[in-house]
C-alpha positions as CSV (number, residue, x, y, z in Angstrom):
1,X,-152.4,203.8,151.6
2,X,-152.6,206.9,153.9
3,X,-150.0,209.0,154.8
4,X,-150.5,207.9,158.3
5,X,-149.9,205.0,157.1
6,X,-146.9,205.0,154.7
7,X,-145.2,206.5,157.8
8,X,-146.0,203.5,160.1
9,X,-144.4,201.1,157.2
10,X,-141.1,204.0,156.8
11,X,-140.9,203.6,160.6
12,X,-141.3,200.1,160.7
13,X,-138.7,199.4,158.2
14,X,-136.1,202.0,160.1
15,X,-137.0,200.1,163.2
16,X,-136.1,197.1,161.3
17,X,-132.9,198.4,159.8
18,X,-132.1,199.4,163.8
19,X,-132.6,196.5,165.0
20,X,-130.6,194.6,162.1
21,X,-127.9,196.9,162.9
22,X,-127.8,196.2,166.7
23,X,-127.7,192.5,166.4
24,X,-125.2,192.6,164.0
25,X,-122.8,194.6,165.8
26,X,-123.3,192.0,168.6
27,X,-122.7,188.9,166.9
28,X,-119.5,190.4,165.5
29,X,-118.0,192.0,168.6
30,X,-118.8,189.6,170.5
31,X,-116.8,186.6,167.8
32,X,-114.0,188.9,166.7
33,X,-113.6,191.6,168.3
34,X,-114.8,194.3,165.4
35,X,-117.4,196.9,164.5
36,X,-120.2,196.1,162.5
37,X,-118.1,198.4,159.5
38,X,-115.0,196.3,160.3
39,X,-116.6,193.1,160.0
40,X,-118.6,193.7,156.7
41,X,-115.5,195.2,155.1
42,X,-113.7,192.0,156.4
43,X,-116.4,190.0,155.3
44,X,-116.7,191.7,151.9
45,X,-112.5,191.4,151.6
46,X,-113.6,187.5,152.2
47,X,-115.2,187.6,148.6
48,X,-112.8,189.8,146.8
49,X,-109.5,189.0,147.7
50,X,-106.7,191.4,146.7
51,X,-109.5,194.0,145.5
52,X,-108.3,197.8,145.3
53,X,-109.1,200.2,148.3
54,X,-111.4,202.0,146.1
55,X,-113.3,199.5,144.8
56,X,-114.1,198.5,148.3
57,X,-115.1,201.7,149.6
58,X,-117.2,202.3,146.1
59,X,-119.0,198.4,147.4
60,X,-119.3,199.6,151.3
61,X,-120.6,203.0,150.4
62,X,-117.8,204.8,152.5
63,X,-115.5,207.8,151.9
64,X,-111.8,207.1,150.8
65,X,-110.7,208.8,153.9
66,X,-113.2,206.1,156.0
67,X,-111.9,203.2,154.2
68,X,-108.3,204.4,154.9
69,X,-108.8,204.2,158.6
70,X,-110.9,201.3,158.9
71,X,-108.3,199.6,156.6
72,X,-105.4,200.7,159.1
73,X,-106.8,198.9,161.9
74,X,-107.6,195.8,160.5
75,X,-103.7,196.0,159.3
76,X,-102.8,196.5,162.9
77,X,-104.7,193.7,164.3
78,X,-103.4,191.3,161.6
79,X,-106.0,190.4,159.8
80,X,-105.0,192.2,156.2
81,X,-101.8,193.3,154.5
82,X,-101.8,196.4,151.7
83,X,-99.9,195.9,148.8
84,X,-99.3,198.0,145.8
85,X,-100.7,196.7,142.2
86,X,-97.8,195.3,140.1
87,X,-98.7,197.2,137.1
88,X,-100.4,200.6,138.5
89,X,-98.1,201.1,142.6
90,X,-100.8,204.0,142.7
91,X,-103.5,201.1,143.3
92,X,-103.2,199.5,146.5
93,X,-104.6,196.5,146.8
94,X,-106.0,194.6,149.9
95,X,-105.4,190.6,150.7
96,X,-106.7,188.6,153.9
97,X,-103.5,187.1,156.1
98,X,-104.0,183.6,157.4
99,X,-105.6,185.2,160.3
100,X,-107.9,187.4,158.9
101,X,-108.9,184.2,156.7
102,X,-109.6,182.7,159.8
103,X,-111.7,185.1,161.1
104,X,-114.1,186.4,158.2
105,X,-115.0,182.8,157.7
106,X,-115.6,182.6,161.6
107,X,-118.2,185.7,160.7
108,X,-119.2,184.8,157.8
109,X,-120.9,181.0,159.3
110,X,-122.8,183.2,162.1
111,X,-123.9,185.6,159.4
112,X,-125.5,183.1,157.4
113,X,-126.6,181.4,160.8
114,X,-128.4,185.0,161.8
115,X,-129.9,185.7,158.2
116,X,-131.2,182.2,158.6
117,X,-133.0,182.6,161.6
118,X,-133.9,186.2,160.7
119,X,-136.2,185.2,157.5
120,X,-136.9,181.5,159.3
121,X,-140.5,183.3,159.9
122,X,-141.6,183.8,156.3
123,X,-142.5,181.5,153.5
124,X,-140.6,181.1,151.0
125,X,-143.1,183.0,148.4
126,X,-143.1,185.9,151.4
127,X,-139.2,185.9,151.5
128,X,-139.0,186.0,147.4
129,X,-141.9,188.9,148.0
130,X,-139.8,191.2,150.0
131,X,-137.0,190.9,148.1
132,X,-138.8,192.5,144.7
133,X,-140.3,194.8,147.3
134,X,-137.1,196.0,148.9
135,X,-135.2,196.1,145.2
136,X,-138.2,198.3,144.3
137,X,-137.1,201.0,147.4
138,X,-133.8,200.5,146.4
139,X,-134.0,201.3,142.8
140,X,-136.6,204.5,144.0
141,X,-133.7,205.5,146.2
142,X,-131.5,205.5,143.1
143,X,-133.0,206.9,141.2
144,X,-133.2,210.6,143.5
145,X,-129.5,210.2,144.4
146,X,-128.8,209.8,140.5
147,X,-131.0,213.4,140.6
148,X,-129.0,214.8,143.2
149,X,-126.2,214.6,140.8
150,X,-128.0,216.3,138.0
151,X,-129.0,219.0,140.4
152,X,-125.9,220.3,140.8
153,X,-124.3,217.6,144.4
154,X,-121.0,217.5,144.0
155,X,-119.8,214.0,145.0
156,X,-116.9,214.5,147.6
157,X,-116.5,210.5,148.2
158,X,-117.9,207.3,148.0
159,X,-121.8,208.0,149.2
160,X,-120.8,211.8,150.2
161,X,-122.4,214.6,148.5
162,X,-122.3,218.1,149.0
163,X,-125.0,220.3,146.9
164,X,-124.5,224.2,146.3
165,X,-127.1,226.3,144.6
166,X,-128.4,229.4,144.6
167,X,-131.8,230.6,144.2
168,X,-133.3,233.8,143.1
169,X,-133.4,235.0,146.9
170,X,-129.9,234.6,146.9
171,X,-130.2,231.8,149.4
172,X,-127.4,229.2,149.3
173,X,-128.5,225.7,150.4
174,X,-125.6,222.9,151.3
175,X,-126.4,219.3,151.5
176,X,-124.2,216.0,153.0
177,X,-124.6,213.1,153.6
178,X,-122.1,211.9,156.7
179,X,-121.9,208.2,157.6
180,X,-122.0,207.1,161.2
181,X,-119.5,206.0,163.1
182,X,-117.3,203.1,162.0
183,X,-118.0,203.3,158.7
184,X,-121.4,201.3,159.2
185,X,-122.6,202.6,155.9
186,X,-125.9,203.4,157.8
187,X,-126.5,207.7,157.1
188,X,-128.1,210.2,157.6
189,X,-129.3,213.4,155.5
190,X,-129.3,217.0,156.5
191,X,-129.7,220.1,154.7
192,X,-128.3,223.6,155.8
193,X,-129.5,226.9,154.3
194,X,-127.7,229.9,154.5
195,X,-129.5,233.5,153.8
């Protein structure tokens, strides 16, 4: 495939991830009330019940400090309670209330209604296709964070790096990677080089 080409498919498949996002974000403000970051973190609480705050922001892809915030509003709209671990009180770890049960399994049926209708297009050998093709990209993308590390990134949070090296022009390059707002756990890269 052509260059041309490999960046029609990376454009296509940002589009996609776009326009994933957008529909998303709909279908949950419009049922519960929360961001898109709200409602998967809900949503993921939904399946690990009284999970640690780290764990969840190591499954979310989010800072500490992200996780933090995101977790102090669903505490203030009553949907979760914090509570310290009975055998470590330096783990906190995060439950659903009745309400916040109610809710996540509210999102969770029109998230499996949406993915539903999403891959309703493609066979089923299509669908089982793109998912060894998109666990390919995945692993590819792995596989140059896990370099980053070696490189020298220093890992200031969940998903957050920031990279300093120095070259033999005495040039000192700094990279992070920030995470939109919300705590989508959609980002975006950007390098800055100093002289």
């Amino acid at each position: 495939m052509s260059k041309t080409n490999l960046n029609e498919l990376y454009g296509a498949l940002h589009r996609l991830n776009r326009q994933m996002h957008r529909t998303s974000h709909r279908e949950n403000h419009g049922k519960g009330g929360l961001y898109h970051g709200q409602a998967n973190l809900l949503l993921l609480i939904l399946q690990n019940n009284g999970a640690s705050q780290r764990d969840l922001a190591e499954q979310l892809d989010v800072r500490p400090s992200s996780m933090t915030e995101m977790l102090r509003k669903l505490e203030q709209s009553g949907l979760i309670v914090r509570k310290q671990d009975n055998k470590d009180q330096r783990v906190m770890r995060i439950y659903l209330t009745g309400e916040g049960e109610k809710v996540a399994q509210k999102m969770s049926e029109s998230k499996d209604a949406f993915v539903e209708s999403l891959f309703q297009g493609l066979t089923e050998d299509e669908q089982k296709q793109l998912f060894i093709l998109t666990e390919k990209l995945c692993a590819s993308l792995e596989v140059a964070e896990n370099s980053y590390r070696k490189e020298g990134y220093q890992e200031q949070g969940a998903g957050h790096y920031e990279y300093h090296r120095h070259d033999g022009h005495n040039k000192h390059y700094e990279h992070h990677r920030h995470h939109e707002h919300y705590g989508h756990g959609y980002h975006h890269d950007h390098y800055v080089k100093h002289k």
